[in-house]
SEKOLPA-600526 format. One record per residue (C-alpha): x, y negated, z negated. Coordinates in nm, 3 decimals. Layout:
        u        v        w
        X        Y        Z
...
REM end
This chain:
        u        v        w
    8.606    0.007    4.313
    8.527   -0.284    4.565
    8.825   -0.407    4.769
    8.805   -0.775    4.781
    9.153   -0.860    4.928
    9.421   -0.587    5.032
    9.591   -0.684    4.614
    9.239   -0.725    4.423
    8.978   -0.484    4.367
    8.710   -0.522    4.119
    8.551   -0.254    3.886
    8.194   -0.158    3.909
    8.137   -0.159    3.577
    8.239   -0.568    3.582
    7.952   -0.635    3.774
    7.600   -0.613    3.605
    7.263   -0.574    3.871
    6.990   -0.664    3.717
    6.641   -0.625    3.894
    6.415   -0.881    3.921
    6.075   -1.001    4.071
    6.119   -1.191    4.405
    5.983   -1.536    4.452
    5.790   -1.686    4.726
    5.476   -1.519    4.909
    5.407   -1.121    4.954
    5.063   -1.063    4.745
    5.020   -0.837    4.524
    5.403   -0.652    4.636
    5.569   -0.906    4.532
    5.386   -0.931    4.143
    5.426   -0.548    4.079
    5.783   -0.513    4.261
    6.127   -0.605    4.127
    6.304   -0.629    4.433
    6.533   -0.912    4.384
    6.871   -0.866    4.189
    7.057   -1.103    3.958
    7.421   -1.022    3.949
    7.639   -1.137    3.685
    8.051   -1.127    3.662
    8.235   -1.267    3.384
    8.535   -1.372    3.631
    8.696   -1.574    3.280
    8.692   -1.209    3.128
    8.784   -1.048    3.405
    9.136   -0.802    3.399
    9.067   -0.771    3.790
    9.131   -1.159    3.857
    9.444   -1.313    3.888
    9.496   -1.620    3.736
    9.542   -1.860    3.997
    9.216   -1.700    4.120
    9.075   -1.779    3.837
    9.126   -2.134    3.860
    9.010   -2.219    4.185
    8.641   -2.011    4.066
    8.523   -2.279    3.899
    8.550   -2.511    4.216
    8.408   -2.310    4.481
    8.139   -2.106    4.281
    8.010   -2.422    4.142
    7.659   -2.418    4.007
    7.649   -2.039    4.048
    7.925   -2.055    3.735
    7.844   -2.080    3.413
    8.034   -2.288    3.127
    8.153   -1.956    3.005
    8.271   -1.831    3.358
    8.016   -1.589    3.418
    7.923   -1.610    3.768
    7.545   -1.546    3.828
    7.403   -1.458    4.189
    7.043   -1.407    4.256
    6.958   -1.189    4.586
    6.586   -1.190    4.693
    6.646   -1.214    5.112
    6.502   -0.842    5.181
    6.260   -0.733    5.071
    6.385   -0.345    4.933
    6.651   -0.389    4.624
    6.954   -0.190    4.784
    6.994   -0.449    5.049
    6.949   -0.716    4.804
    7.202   -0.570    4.541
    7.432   -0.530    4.892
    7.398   -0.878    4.975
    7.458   -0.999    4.622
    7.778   -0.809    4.606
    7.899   -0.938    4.967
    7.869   -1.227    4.854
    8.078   -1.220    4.542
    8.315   -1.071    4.735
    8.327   -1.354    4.985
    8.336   -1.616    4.730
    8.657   -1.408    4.524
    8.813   -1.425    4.890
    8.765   -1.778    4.940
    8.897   -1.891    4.579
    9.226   -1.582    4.635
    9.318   -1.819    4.958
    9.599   -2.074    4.883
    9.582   -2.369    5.024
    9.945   -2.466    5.174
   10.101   -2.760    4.972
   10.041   -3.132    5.129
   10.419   -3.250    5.229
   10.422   -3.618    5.203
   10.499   -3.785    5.545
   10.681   -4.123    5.583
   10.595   -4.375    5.906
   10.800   -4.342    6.193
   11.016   -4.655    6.297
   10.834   -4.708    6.579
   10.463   -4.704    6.378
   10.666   -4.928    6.161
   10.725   -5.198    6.428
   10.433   -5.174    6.597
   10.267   -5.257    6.296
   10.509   -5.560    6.236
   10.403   -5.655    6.551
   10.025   -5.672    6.547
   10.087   -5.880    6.226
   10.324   -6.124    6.427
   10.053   -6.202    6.713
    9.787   -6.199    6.427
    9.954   -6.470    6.233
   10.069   -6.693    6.545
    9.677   -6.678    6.667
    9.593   -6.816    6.343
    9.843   -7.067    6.367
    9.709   -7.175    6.697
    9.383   -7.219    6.534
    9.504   -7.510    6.318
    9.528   -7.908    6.323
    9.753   -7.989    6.566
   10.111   -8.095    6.451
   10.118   -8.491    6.391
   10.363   -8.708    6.597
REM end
C-alpha cells in the first residue's frame, strides 16, 4: 500500500517497474546494466482513484499520459535501480497529490463605485483634451 493523501492509497500491484538500460555516458556499466526503471499506472483503470482525481490527471501529467490513461515515468537519475524505482514512485505520488488538490472556485467580483467613477473620470479629461485639440469654434 502507498499512502498518497491521508483518503487515497494505491496498490502495489497497480504499479508495474520495469527495468531498463540508462541513457547518457557510463561505459561499458551503463550497456550491460539495467538500472533505470519505467513505471507504468493505468490511473483510467484505476479502483484507487477517485474520479475527480481522475480528471484533473490528464492536465497535470501531460505528456507522461498516455491516450489510454496509463501514466508512464522513466527514472534513470542514480545510478543503482532501488533509488531509481524510489524516485519513480515519489514521483507518482507527487503528481496523484497535485491532481487530488481542489482548486477553490473563482467568485466573480463586480467594480466598486468608486473604480467605477474614477474610471468615468479619466474618460471625461480624456475626451475634453481631445476636444481641445480641435479647430477652434467659428464666430
Amino acid at each position: 500500500m502507498i499512502e498518497v493523501t491521508p483518503t487515497i492509497a494505491l496498490e502495489e500491484g497497480e504499479i508495474e517497474m520495469v527495468p531498463i538500460r540508462a541513457s547518457g555516458p557510463g561505459g561499458q556499466n551503463v550497456n550491460k546494466v539495467s538500472s533505470a526503471v519505467q513505471l507504468r499506472f493505468d490511473a483510467a483503470g484505476s479502483p484507487s482513484l477517485p474520479d475527480p482525481v481522475k480528471a484533473r490527471l490528464p492536465a497535470i501529467a501531460g505528456s507522461r499520459m498516455t491516450k489510454e490513461g496509463v501514466i508512464v515515468i522513466t527514472a534513470q537519475v542514480y545510478r543503482d535501480q532501488e533509488r531509481n524505482r524510489a524516485d519513480a514512485i515519489a514521483r507518482l505520488v507527487d503528481l496523484i497529490r497535485r491532481a487530488a488538490y481542489r482548486p477553490p472556485p473563482r467568485r466573480p467580483t463586480r467594480p466598486t463605485l468608486a473604480s467605477k467613477r474614477r474610471r468615468l473620470d479619466g474618460k471625461t479629461k480624456h475626451a475634453r483634451t481631445k476636444s481641445l485639440r480641435g479647430k477652434p469654434p467659428a464666430d
